[in-house]
ZAMARGU-4260 file (C-alpha; in steps of 0.2 Angstrom, whole numbers, plus 5000, padded with zeros to 4 digits):
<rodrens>
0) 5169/3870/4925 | 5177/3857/4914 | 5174/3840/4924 | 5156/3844/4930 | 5152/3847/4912
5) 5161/3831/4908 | 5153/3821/4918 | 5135/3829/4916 | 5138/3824/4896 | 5145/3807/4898
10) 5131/3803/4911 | 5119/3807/4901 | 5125/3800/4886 | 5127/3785/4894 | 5108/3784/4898
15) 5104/3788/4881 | 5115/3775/4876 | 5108/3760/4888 | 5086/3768/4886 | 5092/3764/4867
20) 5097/3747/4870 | 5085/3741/4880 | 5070/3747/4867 | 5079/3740/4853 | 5082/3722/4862
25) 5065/3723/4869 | 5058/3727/4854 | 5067/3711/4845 | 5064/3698/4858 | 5048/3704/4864
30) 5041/3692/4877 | 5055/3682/4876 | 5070/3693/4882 | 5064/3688/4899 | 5070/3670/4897
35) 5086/3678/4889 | 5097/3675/4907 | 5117/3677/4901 | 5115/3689/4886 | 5101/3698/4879
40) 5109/3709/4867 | 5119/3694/4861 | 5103/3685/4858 | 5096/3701/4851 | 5110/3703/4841
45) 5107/3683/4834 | 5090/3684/4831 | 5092/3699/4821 | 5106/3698/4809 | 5112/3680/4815
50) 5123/3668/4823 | 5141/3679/4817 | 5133/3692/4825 | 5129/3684/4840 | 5149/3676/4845
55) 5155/3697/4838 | 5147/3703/4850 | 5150/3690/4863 | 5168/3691/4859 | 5168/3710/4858
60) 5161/3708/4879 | 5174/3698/4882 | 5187/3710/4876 | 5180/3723/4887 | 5176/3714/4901
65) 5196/3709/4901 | 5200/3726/4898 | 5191/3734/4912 | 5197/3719/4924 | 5213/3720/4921
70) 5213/3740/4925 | 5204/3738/4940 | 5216/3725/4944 | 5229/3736/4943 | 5222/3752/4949
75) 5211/3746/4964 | 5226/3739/4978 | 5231/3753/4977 | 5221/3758/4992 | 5221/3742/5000
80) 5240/3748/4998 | 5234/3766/5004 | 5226/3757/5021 | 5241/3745/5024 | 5252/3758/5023
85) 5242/3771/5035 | 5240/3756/5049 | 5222/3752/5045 | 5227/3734/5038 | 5240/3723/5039
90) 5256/3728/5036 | 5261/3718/5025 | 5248/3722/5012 | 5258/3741/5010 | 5275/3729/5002
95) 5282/3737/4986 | 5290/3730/4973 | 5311/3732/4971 | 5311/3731/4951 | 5293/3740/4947
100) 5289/3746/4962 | 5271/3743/4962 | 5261/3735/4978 | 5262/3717/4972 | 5255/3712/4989
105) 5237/3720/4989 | 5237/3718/4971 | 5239/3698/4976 | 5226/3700/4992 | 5215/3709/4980
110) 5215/3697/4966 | 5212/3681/4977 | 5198/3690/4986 | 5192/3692/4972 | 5190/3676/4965
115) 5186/3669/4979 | 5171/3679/4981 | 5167/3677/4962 | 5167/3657/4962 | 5156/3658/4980
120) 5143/3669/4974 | 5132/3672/4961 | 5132/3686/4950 | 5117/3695/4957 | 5126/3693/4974
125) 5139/3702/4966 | 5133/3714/4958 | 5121/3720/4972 | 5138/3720/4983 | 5146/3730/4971
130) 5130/3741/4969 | 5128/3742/4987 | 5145/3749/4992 | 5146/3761/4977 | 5131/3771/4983
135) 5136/3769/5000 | 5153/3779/4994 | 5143/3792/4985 | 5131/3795/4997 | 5145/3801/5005
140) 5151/3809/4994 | 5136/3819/4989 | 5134/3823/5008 | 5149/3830/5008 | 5147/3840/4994
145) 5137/3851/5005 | 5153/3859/5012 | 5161/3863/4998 | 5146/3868/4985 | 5139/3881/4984
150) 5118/3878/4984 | 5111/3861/4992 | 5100/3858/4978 | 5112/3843/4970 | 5117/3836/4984
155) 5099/3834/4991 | 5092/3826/4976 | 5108/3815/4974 | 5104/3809/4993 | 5085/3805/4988
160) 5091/3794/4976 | 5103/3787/4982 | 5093/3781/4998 | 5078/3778/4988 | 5089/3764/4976
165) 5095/3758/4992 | 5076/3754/4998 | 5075/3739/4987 | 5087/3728/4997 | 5081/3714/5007
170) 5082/3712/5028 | 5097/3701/5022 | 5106/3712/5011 | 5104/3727/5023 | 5110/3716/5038
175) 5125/3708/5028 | 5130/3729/5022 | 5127/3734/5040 | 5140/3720/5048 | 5154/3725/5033
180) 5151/3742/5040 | 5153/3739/5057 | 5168/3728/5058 | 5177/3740/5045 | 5171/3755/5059
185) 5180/3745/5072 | 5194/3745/5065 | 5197/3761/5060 | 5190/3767/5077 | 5203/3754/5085
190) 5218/3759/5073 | 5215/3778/5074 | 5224/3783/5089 | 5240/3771/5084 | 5241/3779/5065
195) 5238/3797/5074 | 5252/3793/5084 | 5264/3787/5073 | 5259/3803/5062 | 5264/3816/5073
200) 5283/3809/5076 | 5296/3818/5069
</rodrens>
């Protein structure tokens, strides 16, 4: 009872949280917070109190942007380490660390990955990417859910949402999700037998 009411409470604090920040920088900026392309609450933040507010803020992002990458960092090989380890990535990517042991190979894939993909693209590609693959996990997961809850009400309207956010991609964005999903179902499709193998040895 305690985590769905958890989450329930943060998810709609946050909402509160992000309606309120957009009605108060779009009620400083007005007409001009659509020429405002890096950072509009920065800008907000300016124009209203001044320039020392404008670099806090900016500095205070920064903070938490480093933060929250160098978590995922941290956290996120871990299953790049997870599918290395099962057979469903190179080996290699599954190498521990003697002295901390912590997967210092896929935290090395990942972070070069990474970087590559953020100096190639923009950061609507990535974020769309990002987007993309986060609703494809939890329309999986809320399909799922079916098994396990007991009434299909939530899990239905978590589907309809989730499919009708993924409506606004482009041909493009739907055939570049649809090949990253094929290839990756090849591989596990191909793998599968070998890890299952491997699995049932004594």
């Amino acid at each position: 009872r305690t985590v769905p009411r958890a989450i329930a409470l943060a998810m709609l604090g946050i909402t509160v949280l992000y309606i309120a920040l957009q009605v108060v920088t779009q009620g400083i900026l007005g007409s001009t917070l659509a020429q405002s392309t890096v950072s509009p609450l920065a800008d907000a933040a300016g124009a209203s109190l001044g320039p020392w507010a404008s670099s806090l803020l900016l500095a205070g992002a920064s903070i938490s942007m480093f933060g929250y990458l160098g978590g995922m960092t941290l956290s996120i090989p871990r299953i790049v380490y997870a599918l290395a380890r099962d057979g469903f990535l190179p080996r290699g990517l599954a190498m521990v660390g003697a002295a901390h042991r912590v997967p210092q190979a896929a935290i090395v894939a990942q972070a070069i990955l990474t970087l590559a993909l953020a100096i190639t693209g923009t950061f609507e590609k990535l974020a769309i990417l990002a987007n993309v693959s986060a609703l494809a996990l939890y329309l999986g997961c809320a399909a799922a859910a079916w098994r396990v809850g007991q009434s299909p009400i939530v899990p239905v309207l978590a589907c309809g949402v989730i499919v009708w956010l993924l409506t606004g991609l482009t041909a493009g964005e739907w055939f570049a999700f649809g090949a990253c999903l094929v290839v990756a179902s090849i591989v596990y499709l191909a793998r599968r037998p070998t890890v299952a193998a491997v699995a049932r040895q004594p």
